[in-house]
ZAZA-929736 format. One record per residue: residue in one letter; x, y, z of N, C-alpha, C, O, CB in turn. Coordinates in steps of 0.02 Angstrom, whole numbers, plus 50000, padded with zeros to 5 digits. Glycine has a CB too. Example, Ala and Ser with C-alpha at 12.3 -4.5 7.8 and 13.67 -1.06 7.14 Angstrom:
ZAZA-929736
A506604971650390506154977550390506604983550390507124983450423505654977650452S506424988850354506844994750357506455000250394506705005750402507044997050286
end
This chain:
ZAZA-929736
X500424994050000500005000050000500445006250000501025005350020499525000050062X500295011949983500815015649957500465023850004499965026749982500855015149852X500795026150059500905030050076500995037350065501465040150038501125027950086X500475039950089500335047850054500945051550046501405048250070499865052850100X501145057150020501865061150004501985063450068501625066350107501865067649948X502705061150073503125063650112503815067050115504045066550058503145060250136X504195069850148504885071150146505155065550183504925062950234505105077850174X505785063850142506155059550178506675061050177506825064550128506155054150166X507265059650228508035061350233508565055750224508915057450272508175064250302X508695053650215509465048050217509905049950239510195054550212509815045750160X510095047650288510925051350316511255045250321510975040650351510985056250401X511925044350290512165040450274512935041650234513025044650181511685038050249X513515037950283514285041750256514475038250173514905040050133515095038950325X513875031750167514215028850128513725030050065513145029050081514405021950152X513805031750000513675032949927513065026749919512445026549918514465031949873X513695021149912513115014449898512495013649949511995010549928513535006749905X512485015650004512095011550050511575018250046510995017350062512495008550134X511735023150030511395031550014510905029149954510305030549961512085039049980X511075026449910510755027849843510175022549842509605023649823511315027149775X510485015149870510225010349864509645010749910509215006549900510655005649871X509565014449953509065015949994508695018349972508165015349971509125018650036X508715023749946508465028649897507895026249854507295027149858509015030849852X508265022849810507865017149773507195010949797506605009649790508425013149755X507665009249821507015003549893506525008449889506055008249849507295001950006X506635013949937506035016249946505655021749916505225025049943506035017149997X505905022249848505645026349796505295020549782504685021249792506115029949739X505475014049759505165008149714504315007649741503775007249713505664999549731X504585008049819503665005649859503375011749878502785011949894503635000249945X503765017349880503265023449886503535031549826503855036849831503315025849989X503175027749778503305035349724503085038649725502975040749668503275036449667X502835042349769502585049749804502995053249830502955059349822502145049549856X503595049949874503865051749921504445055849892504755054049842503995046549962X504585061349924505115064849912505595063449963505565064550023504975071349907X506165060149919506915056849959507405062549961507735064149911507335049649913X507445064650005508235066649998508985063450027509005057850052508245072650026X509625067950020510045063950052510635065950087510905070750060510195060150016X510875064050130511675069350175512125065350179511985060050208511645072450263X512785066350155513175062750192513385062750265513895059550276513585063150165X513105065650317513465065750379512765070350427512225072950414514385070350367X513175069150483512435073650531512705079750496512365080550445512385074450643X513115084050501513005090750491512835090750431512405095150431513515095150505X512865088350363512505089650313511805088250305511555089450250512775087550273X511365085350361510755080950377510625087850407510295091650372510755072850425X510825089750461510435095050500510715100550438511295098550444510695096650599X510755104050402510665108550391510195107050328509815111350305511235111950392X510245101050304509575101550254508605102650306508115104850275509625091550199X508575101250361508255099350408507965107150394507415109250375508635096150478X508665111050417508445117950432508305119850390507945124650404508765122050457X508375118950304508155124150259507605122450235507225126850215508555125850208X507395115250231506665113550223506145115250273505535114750262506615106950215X506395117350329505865117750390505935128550355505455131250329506305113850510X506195129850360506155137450328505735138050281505295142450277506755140150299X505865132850235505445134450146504635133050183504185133750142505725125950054X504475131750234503835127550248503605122450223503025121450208503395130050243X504295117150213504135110350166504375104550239504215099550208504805109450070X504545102650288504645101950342504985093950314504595090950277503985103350394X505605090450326505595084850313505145081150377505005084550426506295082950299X504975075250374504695072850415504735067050450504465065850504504325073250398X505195062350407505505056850423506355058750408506575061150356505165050750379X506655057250453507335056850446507765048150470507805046450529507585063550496X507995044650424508245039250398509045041550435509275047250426508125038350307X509415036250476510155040450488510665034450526510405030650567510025048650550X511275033950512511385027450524511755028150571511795034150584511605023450475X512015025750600512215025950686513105028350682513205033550712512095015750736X513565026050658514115026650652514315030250598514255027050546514335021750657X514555036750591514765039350501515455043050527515975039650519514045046650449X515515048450550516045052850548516275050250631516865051150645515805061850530X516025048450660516165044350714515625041050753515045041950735516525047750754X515745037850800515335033550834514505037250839513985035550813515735032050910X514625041950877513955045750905513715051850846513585057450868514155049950991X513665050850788513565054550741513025052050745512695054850789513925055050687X512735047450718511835045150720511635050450789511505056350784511645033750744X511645046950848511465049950902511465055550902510985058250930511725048650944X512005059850871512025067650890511525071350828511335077250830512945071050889X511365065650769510865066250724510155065550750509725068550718510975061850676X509975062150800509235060050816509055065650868508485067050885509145051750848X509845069950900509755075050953509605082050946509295085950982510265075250984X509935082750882509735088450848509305091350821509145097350824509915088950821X508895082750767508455083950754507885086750780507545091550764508435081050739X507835081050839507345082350882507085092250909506595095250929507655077350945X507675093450895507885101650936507515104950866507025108650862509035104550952X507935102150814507605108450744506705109150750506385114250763507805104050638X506435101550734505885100850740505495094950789505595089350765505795100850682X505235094650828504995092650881504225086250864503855082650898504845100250921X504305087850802503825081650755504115077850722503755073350700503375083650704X504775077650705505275074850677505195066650703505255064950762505965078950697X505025061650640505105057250670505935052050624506085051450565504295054250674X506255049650683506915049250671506985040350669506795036850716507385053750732X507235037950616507375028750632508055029150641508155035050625507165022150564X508505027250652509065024950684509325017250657509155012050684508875025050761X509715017550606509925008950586510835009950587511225014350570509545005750480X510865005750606511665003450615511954995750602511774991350642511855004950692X512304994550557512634986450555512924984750582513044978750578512934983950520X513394990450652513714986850696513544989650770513614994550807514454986950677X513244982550763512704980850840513024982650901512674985150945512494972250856X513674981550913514024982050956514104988850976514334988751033514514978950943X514044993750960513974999150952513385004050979513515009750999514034998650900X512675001150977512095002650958512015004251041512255000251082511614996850912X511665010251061511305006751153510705009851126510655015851114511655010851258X510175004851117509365005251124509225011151141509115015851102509035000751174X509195011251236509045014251271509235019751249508775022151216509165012651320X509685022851250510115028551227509855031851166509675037751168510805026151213X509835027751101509335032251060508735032351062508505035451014509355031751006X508165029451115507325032151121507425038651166507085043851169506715025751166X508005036651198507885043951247508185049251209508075054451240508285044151328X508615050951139508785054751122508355055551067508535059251021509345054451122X507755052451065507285054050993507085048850934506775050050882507675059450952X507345043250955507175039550889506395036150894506155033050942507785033250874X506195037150851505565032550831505545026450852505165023850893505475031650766X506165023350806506455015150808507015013850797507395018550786506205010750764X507195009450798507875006050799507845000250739507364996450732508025002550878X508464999950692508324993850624509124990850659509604994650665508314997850504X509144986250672509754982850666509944978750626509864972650628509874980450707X510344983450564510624978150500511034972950509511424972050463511014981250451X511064968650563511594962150566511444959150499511974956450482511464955850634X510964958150449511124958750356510944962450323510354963550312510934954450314X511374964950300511154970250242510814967650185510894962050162511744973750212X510484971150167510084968250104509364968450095509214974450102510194961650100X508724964550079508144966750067507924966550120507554971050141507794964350024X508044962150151507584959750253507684968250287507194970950313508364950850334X508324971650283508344977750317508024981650278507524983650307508954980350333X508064984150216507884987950169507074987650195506794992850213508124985250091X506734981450197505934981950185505874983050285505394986050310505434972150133X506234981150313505934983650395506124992850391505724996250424506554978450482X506484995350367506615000850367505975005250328505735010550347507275000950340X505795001850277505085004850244504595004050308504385008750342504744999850167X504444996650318503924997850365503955002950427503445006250438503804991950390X504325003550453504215007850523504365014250480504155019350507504815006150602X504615015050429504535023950400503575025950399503245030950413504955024450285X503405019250377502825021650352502345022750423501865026350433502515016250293X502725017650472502355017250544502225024350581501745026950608502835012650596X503205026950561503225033850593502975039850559503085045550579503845035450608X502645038350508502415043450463501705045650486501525051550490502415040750387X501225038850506500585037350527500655041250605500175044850617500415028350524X501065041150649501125042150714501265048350701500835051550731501575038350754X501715052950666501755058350662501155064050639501135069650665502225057950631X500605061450582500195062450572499575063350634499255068550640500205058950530X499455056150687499165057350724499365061650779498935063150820499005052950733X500145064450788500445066650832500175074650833499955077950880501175064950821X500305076350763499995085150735499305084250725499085089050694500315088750651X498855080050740498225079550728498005083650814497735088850832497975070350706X498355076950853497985080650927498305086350939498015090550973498035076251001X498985087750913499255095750947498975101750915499105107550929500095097250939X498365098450849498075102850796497485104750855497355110550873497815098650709X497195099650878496615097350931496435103250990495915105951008496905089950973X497235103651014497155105451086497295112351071497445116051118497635101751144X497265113951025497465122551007496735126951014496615132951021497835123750910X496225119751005495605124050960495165120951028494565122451025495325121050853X495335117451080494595113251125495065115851188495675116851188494365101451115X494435116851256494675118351308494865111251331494495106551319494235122551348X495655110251375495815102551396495335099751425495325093651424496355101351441X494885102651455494465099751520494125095351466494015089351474493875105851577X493895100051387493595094251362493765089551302493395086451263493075096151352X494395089951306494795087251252494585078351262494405074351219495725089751262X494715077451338494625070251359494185067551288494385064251240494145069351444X493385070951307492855069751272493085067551194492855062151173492425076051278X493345069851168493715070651090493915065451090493735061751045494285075651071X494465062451153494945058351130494565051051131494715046151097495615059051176X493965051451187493555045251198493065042851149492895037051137493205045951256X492835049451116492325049451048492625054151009492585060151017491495051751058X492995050850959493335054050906492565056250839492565061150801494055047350876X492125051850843491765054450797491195062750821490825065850782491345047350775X491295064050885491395070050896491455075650841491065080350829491895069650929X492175073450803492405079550757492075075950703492525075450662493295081850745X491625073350680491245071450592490835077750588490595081650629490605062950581X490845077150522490265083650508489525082450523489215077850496490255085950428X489245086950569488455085150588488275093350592488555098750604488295079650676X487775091250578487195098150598487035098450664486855093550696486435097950562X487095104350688487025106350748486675113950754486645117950707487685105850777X486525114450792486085119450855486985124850872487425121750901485635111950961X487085130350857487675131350899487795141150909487845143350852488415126650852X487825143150928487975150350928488785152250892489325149650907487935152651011X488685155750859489415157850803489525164050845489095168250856489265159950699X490235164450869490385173950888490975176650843491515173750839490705175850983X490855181050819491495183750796491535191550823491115196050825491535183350713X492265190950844492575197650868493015200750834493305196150804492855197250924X493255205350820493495211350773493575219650819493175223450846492815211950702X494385219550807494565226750836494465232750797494765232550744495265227150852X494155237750805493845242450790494395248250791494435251750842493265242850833X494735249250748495085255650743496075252350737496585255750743494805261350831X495995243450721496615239750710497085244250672497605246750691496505233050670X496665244850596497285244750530497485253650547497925255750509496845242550418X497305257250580497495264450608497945261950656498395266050660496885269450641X498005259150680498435257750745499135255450714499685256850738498085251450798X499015251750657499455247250643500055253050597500655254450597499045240250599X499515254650568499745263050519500185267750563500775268750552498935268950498X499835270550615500295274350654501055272150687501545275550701499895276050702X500945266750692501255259750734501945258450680502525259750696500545250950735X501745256050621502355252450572502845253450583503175249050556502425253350511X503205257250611503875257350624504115253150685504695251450699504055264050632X503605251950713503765246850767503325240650769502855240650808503725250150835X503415236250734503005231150736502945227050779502425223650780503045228350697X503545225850835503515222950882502895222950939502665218250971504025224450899X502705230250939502195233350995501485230250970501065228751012502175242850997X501345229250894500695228250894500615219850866500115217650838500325234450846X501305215550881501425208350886501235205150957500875200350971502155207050871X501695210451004501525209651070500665210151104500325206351138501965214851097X500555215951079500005216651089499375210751066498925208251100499975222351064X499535210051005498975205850969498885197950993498415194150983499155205950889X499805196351042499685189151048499285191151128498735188651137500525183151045X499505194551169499175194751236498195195351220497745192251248499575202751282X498175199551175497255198951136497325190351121497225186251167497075205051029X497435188951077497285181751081497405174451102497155169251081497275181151049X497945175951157497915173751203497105172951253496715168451271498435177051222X497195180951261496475182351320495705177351281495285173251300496205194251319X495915181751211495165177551194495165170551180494585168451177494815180251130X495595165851171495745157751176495335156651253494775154151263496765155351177X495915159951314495695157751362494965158151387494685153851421496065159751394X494675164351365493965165951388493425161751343492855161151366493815174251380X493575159151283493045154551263493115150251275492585147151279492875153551214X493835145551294493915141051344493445140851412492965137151424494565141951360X493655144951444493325145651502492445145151499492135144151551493575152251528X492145145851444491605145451449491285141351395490805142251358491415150951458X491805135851406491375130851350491425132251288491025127951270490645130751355X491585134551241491775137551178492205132351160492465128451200492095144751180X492315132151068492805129051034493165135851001492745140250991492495123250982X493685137250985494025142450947494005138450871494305133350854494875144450982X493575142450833493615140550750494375142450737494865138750727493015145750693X494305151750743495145152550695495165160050715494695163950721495165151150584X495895161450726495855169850707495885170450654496135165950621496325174550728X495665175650625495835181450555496165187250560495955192650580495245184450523X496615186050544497255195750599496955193950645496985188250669497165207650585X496385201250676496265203050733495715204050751495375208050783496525207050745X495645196650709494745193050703494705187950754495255187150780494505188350620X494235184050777494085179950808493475175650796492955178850804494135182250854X493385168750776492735165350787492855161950828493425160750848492405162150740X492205158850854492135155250913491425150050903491015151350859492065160950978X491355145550939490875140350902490705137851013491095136751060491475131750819X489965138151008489715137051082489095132651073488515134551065489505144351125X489305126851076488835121151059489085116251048488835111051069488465121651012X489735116251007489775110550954489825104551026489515099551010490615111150884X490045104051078489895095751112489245094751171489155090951219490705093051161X488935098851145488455100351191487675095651171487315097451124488385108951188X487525090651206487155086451172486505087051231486185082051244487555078551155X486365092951263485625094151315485095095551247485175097351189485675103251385X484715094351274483995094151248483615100751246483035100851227483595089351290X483975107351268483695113251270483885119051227484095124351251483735114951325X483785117351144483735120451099484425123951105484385127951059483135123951098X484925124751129485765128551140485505135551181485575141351161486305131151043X485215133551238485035139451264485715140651321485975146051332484205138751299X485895134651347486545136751417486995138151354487355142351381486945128751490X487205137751301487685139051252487795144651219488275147251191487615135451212X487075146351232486895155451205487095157551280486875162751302485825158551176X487175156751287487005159551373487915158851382488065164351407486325152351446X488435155451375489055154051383489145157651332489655160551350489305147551389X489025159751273489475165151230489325171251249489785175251259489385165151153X488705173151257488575181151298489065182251339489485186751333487905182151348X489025177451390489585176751461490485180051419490875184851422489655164251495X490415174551391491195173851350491375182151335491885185051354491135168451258X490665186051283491005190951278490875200251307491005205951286491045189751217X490535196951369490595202051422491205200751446491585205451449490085202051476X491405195051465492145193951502492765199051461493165203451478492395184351495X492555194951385493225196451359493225204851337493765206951317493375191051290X492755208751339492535214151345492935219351391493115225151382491945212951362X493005214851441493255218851516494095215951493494505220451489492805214751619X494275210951481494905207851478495165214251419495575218651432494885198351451X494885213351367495315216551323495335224451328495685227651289495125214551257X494995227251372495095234951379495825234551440496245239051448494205239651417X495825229651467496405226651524497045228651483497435233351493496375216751544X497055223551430497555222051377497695226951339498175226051302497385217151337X497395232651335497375240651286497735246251338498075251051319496385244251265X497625244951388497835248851448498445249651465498735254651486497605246951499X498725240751450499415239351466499715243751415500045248951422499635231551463X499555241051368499865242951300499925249151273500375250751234499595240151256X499435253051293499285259151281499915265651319499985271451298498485259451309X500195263251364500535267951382501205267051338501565272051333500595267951457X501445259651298502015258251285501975263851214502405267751195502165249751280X501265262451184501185264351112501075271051129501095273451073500585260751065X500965276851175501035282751173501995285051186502055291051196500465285251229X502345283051187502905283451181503285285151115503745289051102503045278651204X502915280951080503065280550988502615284750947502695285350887502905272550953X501975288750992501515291350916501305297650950501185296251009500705285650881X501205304350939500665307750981500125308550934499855313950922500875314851015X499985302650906499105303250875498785300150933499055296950978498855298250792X498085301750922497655299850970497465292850962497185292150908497085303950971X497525287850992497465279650985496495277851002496405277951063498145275051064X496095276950979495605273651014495435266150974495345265350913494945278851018X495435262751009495215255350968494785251951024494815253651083495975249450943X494345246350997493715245451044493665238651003493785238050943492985251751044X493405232751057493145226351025492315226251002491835228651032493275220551079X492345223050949491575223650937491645215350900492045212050866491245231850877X490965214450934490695207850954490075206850912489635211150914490535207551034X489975200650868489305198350851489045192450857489455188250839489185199250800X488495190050875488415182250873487625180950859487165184950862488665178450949X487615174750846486875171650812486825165050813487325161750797486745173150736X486325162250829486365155450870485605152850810485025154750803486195156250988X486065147750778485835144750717485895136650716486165133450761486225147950659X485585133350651485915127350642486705127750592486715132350551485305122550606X487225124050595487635122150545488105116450562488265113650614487985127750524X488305115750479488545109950473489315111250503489725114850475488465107250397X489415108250558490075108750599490535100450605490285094850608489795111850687X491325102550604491575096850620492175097950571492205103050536491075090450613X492695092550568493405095550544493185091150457493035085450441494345091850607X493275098550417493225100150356493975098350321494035098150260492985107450353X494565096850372495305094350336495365089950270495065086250232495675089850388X495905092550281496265087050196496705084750235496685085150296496705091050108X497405080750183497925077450198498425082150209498845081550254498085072750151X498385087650166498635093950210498605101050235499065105150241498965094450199X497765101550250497745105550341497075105150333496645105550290498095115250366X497155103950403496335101650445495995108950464496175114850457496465096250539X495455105850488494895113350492494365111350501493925108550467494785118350429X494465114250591493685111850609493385118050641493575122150684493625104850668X492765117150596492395125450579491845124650590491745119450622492375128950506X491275128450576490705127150547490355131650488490465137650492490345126750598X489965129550439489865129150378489085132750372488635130950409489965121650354X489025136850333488105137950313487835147050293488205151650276487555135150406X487305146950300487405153850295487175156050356486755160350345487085157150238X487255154950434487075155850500487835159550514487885164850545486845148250546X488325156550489489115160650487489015165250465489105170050502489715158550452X488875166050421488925173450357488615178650403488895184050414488335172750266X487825176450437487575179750470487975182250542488015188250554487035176650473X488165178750576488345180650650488905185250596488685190950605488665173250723X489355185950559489845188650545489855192850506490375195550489490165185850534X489085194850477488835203350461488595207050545488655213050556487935203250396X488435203750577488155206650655488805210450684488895216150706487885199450718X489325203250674489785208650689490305216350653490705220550673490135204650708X489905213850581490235220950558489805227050596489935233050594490185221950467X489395224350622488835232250626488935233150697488525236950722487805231550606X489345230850737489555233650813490205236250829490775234350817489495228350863X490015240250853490355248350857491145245650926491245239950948489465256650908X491515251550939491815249750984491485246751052491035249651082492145254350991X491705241951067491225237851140490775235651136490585232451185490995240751193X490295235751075489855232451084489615224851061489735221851009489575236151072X489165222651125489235216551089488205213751053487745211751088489695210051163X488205214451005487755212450978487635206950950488075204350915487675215450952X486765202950961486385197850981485865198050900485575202950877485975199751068X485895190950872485305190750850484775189750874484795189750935485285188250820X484065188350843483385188350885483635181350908483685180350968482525189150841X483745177650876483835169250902484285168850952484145164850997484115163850846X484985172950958484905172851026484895175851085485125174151139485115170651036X484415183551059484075186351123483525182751145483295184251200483845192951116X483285178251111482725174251129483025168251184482665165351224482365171051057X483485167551180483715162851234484075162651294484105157951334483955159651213X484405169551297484715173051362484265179051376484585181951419485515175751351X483705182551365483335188751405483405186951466483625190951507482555190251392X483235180751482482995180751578483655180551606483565180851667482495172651617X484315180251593484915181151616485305186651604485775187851641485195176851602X485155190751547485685198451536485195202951520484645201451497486335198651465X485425209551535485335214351527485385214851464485935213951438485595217351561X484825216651426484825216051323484295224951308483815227351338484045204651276X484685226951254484105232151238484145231651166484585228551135484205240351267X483705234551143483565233751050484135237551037484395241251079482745237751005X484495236250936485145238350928484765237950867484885232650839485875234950949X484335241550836484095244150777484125237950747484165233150786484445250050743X484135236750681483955229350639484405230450570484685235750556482955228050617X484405224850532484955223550484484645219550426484505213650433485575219550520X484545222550371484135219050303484595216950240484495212750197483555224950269X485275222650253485435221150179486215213850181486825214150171485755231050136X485735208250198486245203350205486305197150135485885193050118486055199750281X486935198450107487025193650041486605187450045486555184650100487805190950032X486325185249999486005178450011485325176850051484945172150037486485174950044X485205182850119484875180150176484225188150178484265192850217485565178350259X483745187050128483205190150131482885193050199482935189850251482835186150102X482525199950196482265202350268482575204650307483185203850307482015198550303X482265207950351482415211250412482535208250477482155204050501481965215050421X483135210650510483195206050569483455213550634483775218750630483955198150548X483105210350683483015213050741483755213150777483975207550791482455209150778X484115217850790484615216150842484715217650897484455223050907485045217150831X485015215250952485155218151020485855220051038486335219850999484945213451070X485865222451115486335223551136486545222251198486295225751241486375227851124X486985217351218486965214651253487605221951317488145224451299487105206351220X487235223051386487255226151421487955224551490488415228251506486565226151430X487755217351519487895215051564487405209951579486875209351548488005219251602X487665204951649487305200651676486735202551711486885207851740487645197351708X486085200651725485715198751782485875196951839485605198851891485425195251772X486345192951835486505188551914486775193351932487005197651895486995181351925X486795193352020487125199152068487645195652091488045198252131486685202452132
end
């Protein structure tokens, strides 16, 4: 069976045992992109320029003894350092040489011990490439996972993987957007550092706060934000505690990010005497869509799909600094918990005929 495209490395002092490899595993996987080094330092620096180009090798092939004894080893150590997904096999013909132990703890995948050279090593060396190829795949799958689900409920994911299939769901969409960014950024350009800094502590805050309240993080956009409050939520009450956890989410993050402007704000009056004002503005709409990871073989994406997105994400073009605005669907499901007042209405939406009612969400009820 033949193995989706990959990068591969060969490290290897010797020509014949370089090429002939090469071959083997061009023969059973012609997808694969082989490359080749004679030595660790010519191995790690191809490492580094493919991980630059954003072509990442991914398997690295490397044989235990070349320029001296601990050259493999100082190959599986390095690697590990360049890229931290790197999965590394380790083969050597002289056994005597080899300590197991010594290369899992310095990074290897596996271990091939050529006591014969020839097809028996050649085809165990394919198999565990292809083993570590599969493991590496599932490896960036969950670290893809835990970027986008709060841990508390990752468990859930890992116990019911069909969790992430595409299903229709009940779910509230929020998207957030800084109000007065590409001025900031304008005044700013000469120092890009200040509005890097700035932008990771913002999305930082907003990861953690839809975390905190049950939320999945779809994706940023710059100094965009969606957020998805439903998708594992399987109660029987139309996504009303879910409407009710994104309101929450962005009163919190409301107060957080004027926190985060404050800090920042004294660094960025140092560099500009224009007048700075920027403000989060918030929209959401609690609809059905088709949610769940939309990925390929190369990059995953778990979103949700329909024209209930389009909608929550005209709501939020139409809110001003701070504010956070509600469709009717879901002021209809948090009134008895927040403070809501009418926010005039919105007709001219691509695709989605009529007039729609909006609110504005105030603060909590609870004391």
């Amino acid at each position: 069976m033949t193995i989706k495209m990959a990068r591969v490395l060969i490290v290897d002092d010797e020509k014949e045992n370089r090429d002939a490899l090469k071959r083997a595993l061009g023969d059973e996987n012609p997808d694969w992109q082989i490359y080749l080094a004679k030595s660790d330092t010519e191995g790690l620096k191809k490492l580094r320029e493919q991980l630059a180009k954003g072509e990442p090798i991914e398997i690295v092939l490397t044989d235990l003894v070349m320029q001296s004894e601990q050259s493999g080893m100082n190959m599986l150590q390095e690697a590990r350092k360049i890229d931290p997904f790197v999965m590394s096999i380790l083969f050597t013909a002289k056994e005597k040489s080899l300590d197991r132990y010594a290369a899992f703890d310095y990074g290897a995948f596996d271990v091939v011990e050529k006591t014969i050279r020839g097809i028996t090593a050649v085809r165990e060396i394919n198999i565990k490439a292809r083993a570590a190829l599969r493991y590496r795949e599932w490896s960036q799958r969950i670290n893809f996972l835990r970027r986008y689900f709060d841990p508390k409920l990752f468990d859930a994911i890992e116990n019911d993987p069909s969790i992430l299939d595409l299903s229709q769901r009940t779910v509230t969409i929020c998207f957030w957007d800084i109000r007065g960014f590409s001025y900031l950024c304008e005044i700013l350009k000469a120092h890009p550092t200040l509005i890097a800094g700035f932008l990771k502590e913002y999305c930082d805050a907003a990861a953690q706060t839809v975390f905190r309240h049950g939320g999945v993080l779809d994706k940023f956009i710059g100094d965009g934000v969606m957020a998805l409050f439903g998708v594992l939520n399987h109660k029987d009450d139309n996504g009303v505690e879910d409407a009710g956890n994104a309101v929450q989410a962005a009163l919190e993050l409301r107060v957080r990010f004027e926190h985060v402007v404050g800090k920042w704000m004294d660094q960025w009056k140092l560099y500009t005497p224009q007048t700075i004002a920027i403000g989060l503005g918030c929209g959401m709409h609690t609809g059905e869509a088709l949610v769940g990871n939309v990925g390929t073989d190369f990059r995953d994406q778990f979103t949700a799909l329909g024209p209930h997105v389009n909608f929550a994400s005209r709501i939020e073009g139409r809110a001003t600094h701070g504010q956070i605005l509600l469709s009717q669907s879901t002021e209809s499901r948090v009134r008895s918990e927040f403070e809501l007042k009418p926010a005039g209405t919105i007709e001219d939406i691509k695709n989605i005929p009529g007039e729609f009612q909006l609110f504005e969400a105030l603060g909590s009820n609870k004391s």
